[in-house]
SEDRENKE-795436 format. One record per residue (C-alpha): residue in three letters; x, y, z. Coordinates in steps of 0.02 Angstrom, whole numbers, padded with zeros to 5 digits, always signed. Layout:
// residues N
ALAXYZ...
***
This chain:
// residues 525
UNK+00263+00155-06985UNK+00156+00019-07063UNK+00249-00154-07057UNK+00157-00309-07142UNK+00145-00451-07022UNK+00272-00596-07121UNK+00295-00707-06983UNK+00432-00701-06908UNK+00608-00661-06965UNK+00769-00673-06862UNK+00932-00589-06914UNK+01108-00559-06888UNK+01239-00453-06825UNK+01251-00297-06725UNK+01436-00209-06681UNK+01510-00318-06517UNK+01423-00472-06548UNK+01486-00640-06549UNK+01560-00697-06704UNK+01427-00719-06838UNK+01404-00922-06905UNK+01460-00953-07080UNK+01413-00875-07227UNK+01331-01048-07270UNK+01225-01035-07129UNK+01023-01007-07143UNK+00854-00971-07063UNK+00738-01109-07068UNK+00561-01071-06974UNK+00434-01185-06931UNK+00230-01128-06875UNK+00127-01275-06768UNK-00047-01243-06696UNK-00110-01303-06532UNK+00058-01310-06450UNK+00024-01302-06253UNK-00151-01239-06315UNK-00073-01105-06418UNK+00041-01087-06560UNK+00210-01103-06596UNK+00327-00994-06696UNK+00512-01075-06707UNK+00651-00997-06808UNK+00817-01083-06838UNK+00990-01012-06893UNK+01060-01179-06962UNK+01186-01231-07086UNK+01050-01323-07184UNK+00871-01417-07172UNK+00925-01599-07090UNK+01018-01478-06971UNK+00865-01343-06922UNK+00712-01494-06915UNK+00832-01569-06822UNK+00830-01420-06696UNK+00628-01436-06695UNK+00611-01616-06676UNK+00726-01600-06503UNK+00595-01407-06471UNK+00445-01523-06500UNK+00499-01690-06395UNK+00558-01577-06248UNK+00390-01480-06252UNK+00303-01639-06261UNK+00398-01712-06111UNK+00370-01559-05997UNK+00214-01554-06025UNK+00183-01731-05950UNK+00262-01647-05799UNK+00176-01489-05788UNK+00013-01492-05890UNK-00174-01428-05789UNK-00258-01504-05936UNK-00190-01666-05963UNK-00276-01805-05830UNK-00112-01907-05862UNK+00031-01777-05830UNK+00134-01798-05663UNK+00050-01640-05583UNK-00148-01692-05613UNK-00100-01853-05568UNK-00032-01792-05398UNK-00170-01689-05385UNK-00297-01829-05372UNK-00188-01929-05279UNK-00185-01968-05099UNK-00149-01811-04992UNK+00001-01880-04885UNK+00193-01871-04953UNK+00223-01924-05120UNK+00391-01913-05202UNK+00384-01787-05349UNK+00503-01786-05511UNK+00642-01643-05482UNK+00558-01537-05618UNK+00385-01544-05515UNK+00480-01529-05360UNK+00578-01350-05410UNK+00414-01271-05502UNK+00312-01275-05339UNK+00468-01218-05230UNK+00476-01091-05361UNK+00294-01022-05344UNK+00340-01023-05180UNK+00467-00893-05192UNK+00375-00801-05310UNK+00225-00784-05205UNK+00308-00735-05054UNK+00441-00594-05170UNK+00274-00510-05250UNK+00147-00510-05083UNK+00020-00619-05167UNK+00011-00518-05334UNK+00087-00685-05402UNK-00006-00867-05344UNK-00033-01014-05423UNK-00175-01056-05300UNK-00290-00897-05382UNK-00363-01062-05499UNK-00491-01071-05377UNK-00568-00901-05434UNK-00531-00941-05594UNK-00661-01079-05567UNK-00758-00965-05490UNK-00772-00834-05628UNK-00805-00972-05759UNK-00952-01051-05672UNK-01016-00861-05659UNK-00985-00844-05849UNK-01072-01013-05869UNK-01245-00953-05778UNK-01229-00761-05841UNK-01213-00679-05687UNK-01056-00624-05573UNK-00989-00714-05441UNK-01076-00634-05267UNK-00981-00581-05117UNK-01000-00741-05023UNK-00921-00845-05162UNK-00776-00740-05169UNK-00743-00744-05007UNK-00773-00922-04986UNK-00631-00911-05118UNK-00514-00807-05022UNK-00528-00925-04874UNK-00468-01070-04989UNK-00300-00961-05013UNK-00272-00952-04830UNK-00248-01148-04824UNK-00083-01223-04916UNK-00092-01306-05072UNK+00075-01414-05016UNK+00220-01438-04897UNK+00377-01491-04987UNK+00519-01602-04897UNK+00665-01557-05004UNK+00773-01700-04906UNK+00631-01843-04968UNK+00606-01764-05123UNK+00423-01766-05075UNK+00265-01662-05062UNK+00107-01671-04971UNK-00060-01575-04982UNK-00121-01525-04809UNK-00268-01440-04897UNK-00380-01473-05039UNK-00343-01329-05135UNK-00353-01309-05353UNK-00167-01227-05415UNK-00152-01224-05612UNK+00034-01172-05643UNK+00003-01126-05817UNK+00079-00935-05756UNK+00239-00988-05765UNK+00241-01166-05828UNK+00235-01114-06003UNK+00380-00980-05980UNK+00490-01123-05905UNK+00441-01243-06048UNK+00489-01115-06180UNK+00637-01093-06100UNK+00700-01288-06082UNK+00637-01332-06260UNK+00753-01178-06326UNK+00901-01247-06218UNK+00851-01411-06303UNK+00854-01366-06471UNK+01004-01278-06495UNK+01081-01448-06375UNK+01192-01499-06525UNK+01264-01327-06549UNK+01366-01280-06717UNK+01460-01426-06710UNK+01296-01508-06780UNK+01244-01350-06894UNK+01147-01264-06795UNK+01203-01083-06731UNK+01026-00995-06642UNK+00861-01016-06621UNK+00707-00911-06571UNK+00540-00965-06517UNK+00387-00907-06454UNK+00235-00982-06391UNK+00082-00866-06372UNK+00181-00734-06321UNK+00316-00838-06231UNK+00476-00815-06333UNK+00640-00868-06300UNK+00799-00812-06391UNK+00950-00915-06382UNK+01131-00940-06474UNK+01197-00840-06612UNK+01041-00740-06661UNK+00940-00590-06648UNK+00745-00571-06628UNK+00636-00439-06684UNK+00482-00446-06567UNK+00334-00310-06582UNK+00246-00274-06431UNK+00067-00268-06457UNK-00069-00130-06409UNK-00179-00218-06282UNK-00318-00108-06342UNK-00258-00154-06534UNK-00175-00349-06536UNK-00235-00408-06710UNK-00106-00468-06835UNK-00071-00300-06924UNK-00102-00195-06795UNK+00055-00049-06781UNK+00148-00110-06615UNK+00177+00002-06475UNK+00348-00021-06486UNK+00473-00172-06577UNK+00647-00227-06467UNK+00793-00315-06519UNK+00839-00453-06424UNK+00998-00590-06403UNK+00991-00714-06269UNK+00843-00642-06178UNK+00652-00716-06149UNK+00508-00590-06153UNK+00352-00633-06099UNK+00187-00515-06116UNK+00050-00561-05996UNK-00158-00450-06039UNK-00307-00452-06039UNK-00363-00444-06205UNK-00361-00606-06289UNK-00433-00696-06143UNK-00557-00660-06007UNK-00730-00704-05950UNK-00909-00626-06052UNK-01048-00606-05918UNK-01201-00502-05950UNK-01108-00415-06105UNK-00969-00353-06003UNK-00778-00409-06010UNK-00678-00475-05879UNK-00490-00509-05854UNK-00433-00695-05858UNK-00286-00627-05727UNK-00337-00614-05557UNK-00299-00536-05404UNK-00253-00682-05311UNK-00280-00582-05166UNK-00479-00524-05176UNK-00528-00635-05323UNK-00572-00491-05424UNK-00494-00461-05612UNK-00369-00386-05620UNK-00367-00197-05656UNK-00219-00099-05627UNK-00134-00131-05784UNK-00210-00173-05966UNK-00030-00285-06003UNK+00179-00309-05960UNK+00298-00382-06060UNK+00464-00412-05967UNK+00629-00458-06051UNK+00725-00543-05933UNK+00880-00682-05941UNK+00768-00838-05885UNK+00589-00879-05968UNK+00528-00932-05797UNK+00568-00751-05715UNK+00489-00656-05855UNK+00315-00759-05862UNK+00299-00746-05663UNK+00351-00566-05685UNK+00227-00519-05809UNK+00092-00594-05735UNK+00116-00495-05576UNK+00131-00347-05656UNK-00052-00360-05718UNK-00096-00361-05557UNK-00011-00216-05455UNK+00023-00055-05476UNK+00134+00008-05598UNK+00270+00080-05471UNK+00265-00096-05357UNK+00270-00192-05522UNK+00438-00097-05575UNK+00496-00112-05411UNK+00461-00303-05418UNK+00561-00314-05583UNK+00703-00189-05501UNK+00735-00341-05398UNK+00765-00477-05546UNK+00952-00455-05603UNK+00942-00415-05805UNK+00752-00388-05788UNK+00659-00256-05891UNK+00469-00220-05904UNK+00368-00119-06005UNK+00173-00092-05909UNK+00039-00022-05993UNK-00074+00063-05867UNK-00258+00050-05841UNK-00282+00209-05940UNK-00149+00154-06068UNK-00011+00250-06028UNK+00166+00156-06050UNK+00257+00160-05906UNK+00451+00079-05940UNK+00577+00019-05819UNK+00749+00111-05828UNK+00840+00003-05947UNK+00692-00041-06075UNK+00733+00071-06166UNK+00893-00018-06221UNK+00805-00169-06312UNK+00707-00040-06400UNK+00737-00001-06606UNK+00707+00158-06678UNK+00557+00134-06781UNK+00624+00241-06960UNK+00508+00270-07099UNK+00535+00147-07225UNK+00645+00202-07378UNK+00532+00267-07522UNK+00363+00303-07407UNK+00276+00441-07431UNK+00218+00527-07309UNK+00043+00486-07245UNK-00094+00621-07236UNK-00143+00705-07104UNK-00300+00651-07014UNK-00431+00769-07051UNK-00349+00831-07202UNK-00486+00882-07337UNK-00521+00779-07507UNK-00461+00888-07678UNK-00602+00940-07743UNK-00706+00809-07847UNK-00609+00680-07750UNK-00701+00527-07622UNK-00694+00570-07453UNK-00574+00501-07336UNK-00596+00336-07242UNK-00678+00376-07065UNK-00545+00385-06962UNK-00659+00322-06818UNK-00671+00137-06888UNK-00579-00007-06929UNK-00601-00173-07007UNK-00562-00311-06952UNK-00556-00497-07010UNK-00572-00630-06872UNK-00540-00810-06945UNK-00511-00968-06877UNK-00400-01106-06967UNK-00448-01282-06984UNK-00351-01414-06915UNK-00318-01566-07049UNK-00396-01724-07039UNK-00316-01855-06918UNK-00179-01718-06860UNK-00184-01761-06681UNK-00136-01661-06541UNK-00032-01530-06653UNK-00027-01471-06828UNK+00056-01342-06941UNK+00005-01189-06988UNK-00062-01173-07176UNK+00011-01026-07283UNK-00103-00908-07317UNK-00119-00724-07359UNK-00236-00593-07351UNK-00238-00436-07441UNK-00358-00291-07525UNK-00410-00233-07679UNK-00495-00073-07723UNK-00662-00086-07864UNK-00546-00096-07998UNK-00451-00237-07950UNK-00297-00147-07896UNK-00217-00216-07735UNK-00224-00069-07592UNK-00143-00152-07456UNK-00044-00332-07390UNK-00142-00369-07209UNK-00050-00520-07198UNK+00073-00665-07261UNK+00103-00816-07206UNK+00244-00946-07277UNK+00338-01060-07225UNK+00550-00998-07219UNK+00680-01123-07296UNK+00848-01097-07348UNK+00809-00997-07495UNK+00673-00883-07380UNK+00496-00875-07384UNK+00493-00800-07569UNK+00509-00978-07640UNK+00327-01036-07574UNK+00222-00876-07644UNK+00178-00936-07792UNK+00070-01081-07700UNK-00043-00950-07638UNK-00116-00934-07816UNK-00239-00786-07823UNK-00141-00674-07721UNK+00053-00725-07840UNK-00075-00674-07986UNK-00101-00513-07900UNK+00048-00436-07997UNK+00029-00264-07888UNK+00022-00377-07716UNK+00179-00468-07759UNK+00273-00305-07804UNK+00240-00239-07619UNK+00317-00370-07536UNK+00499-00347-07526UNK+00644-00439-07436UNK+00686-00261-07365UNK+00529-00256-07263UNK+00545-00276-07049UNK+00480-00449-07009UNK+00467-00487-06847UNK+00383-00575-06712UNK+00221-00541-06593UNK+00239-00518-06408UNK+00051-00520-06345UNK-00058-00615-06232UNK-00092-00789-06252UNK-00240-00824-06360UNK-00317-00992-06413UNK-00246-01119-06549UNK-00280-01057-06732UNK-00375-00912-06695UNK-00317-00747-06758UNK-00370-00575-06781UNK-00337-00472-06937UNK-00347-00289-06923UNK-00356-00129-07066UNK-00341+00057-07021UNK-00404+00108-07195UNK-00216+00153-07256UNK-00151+00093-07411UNK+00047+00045-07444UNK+00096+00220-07424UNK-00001+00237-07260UNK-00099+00366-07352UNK-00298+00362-07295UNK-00400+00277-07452UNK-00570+00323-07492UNK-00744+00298-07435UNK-00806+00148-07551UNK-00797-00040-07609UNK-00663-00156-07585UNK-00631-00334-07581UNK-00566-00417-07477UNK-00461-00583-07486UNK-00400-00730-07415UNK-00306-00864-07486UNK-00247-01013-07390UNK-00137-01186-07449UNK-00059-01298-07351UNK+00108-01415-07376UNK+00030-01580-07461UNK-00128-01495-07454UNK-00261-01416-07534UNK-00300-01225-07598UNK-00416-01127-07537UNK-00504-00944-07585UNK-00630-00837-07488UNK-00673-00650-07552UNK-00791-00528-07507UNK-00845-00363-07569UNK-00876-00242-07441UNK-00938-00053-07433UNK-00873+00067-07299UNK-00920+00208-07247UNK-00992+00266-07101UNK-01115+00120-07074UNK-01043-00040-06947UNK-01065-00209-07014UNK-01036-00394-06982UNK-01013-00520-07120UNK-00979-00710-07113UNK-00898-00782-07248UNK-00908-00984-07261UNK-00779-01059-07212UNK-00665-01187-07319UNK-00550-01375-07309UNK-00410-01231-07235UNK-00522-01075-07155UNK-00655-01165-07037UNK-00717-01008-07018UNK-00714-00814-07047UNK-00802-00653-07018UNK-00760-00468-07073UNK-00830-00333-06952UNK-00836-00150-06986UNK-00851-00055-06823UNK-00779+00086-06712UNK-00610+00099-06637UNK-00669+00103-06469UNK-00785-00037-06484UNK-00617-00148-06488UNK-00554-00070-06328UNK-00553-00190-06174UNK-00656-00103-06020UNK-00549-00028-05904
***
């Protein structure tokens, strides 16, 4: 099934439900960048617009707030301040206080797979990426004798917490998950007696569903994560988090090889066992922990692990790629139906007509990497321009939507298309998007602020293979009291691999289009 990437839509309504909210009510959604070093989808189910930007101001200012607790990057948050501190008892706030009692637990419930104290290889491995060269036996094991030492000692009668040991923790492995989690609960404080009904929100790959309101999440291919890219599988979700932890969007580069980000806090090396999890689970905090230590044991102690989380469900993909599902996934799964009308696509391999182009190669992809530019005097945070990118064959005829990007108000994201001009003139681009189409959200890895990957399998609308040849490809990008931007490049593919940079724009900092082999975008095992 080919689903275009409109980010993200929310709906309503399944048999045994609560009561749905009035008729009146609507879905409002709202896209910042560089949000805990990520981005942040939010989608609202709210009686009207005061009601729903209400609901993300009270997101935003609880996010903000937490993150003065718990942030590892921020010199003046509560935990790097405590870090630098004197190493004798010092009374923490209770949210400081509960996160390390639970890493704690969480340590000691997966046998080390889970540890927030594993920042000292991560040090490690980026001073090896820094001089090209990986990190030698001694310096892991120098590393490994650091874990044996505590980071703290907590006196939950004083409300205080020492450090008997000079040892680096980052909580960012389950920070983030409990963050997403409190904002949620924050946002959807004032309830439908102030217009607002639900709310769903994700932050790279964090999301949190809460209140009258259903998410559609895709779960990414860890071998296949760009926006566009066919899921592995899509879930339905009410009152559930799901959190994906991989290894694809983030690791370390040394001597042209690719290594995890996760590791084994227990030997310092990446992490191998699985290429990604994503749990669904009834807290955020229990379902970032969780899929972090899935990554890094085996697939039968990881399910076992989850067996032991009331309401907890996971879905491992294995170091060979095999998906491996706990006994109740299967539940928050949809069945992923052709769409009405499609055609069938043709079979790979199948032979031209005679006088006809041959077939793409089935062996290669393209794929747009592009990087958006954050506006002038933004800050800290920003939102997310519209933009859309699409594909036209040598005559000008549109051959496939990649992507689409608008903002969602009461009257849905149709209203804003016409402010991405080239594409709205695209009569044949504007016809393909329909209100019928699956929207839904991305459960992947977390990857950096404004950086995204666009992918194309060489299918058109129909998912029928096109033909060897030119194309153009397109990208326009405005944003709200902003300007308009256009970037376009004509391309030939065939069986050759390219790279192209186009220059970037006020609204694209910067792009590329690569034409390559499948496998080349496969993570090493």
């Amino acid at each position: 099934m080919l689903i275009l990437p409109v980010m993200l839509a929310c709906s309503l309504g399944l048999a045994g439900d609560p009561p749905s909210p009035p008729a009146e009510a609507r879905e409002w959604s709202f896209f910042h960048e560089d949000v805990m070093g990520t981005s942040l989808e939010l989608r609202v189910r709210a009686d009207g617009e005061a009601a729903a930007r209400g609901a993300e101001a009270r997101v935003l200012a609880e996010i903000d707030r937490l993150s003065r607790v718990f942030s590892s990057y921020d010199d003046s948050s509560e935990l790097r301040r405590w870090l630098a501190g004197p190493s004798g008892p010092v009374r923490l706030s209770p949210e400081l206080r509960a996160m390390l009692a639970a890493c704690d637990g969480w340590r000691e419930r997966s046998g080390g797979a889970f540890d927030v104290r594993a920042e000292v290889f991560s040090r490690i491995w980026a001073a090896a990426e820094r001089r090209g060269s990986p990190p030698s036996a001694a310096e892991l094991a120098a590393g490994r004798a650091t874990l044996g030492r505590p980071a703290w000692r907590l006196d939950p009668d004083a409300g205080t917490a020492e450090r008997p040991a000079d040892v680096p923790i980052s909580l960012n492995a389950i920070a983030k998950g409990h963050i997403v989690g409190r904002a949620a609960a924050a946002g959807l404080a004032a309830g439908a007696g102030a217009g607002v009904h639900g709310l769903v929100m994700n932050v790279g790959g964090d999301l949190r569903a809460m209140g009258e309101i259903e998410a559609k999440v895709g779960v990414v291919a860890p071998w296949n994560d760009s926006e566009g890219a066919d899921p592995l599988t899509v879930l339905s979700v009410r009152d559930r988090a799901v959190a994906t932890s991989g290894r694809s969007q983030r690791g370390f580069r040394i001597g042209g090889r690719w290594y995890s980000h996760i590791l084994d806090p227990r030997t310092g090396e990446p992490a191998r066992e699985a290429a990604a999890a994503t749990v669904v689970a009834p807290r955020s905090d229990d379902a970032d922990a969780l899929a972090t230590a899935c990554c890094v044991l085996p697939p039968e102690d990881g399910l076992r692990l989850v067996a032991g989380v009331p309401g907890a469900e996971c879905l491992i993909v294995d170091r060979d790629g095999a998906a491996v599902r706990s006994p109740g996934f299967s539940r928050y799964e949809l069945a992923m139906a052709s769409q009405e009308g499609e055609k069938p696509a043709a079979k790979e391999g199948a032979r031209p007509k005679d006088g006809a182009a041959a077939a793409w190669n089935r062996d290669h992809e393209l794929l747009i990497d592009f990087e958006i530019n954050a506006p002038e005097g933004s800050g800290r945070r920003y939102r997310r321009p519209y933009v859309a990118i699409w594909v036209e064959d040598a005559d000008g005829t549109v051959v496939r939507n990649l992507t689409l990007w608008v903002s969602m108000g009461g009257a849905g994201p149709f209203q804003w298309m016409p402010d991405l001009k080239r594409w709205y003139r695209a009569e044949q681009a504007r016809k393909k998007i329909e209100k019928k189409d699956l929207f839904f959200t991305l459960a992947r890895p977390t990857r950096p602020p404004g950086k995204y990957k666009v992918a194309w399998d060489g299918k058109d609308t129909q998912g029928r293979p096109v033909p060897r040849g030119e194309y153009t490809i397109l990208i326009d990008a405005v944003r709200e009291h902003g300007t308009y931007q256009h970037l376009q490049k004509k391309v030939e593919l065939g069986d050759a691999p390219f790279r192209e940079e186009l220059k970037g724009d006020v609204e694209i900092k910067s792009a590329t289009i690569e034409y390559r082999r499948k496998d080349a975008a496969k993570p090493a095992r």
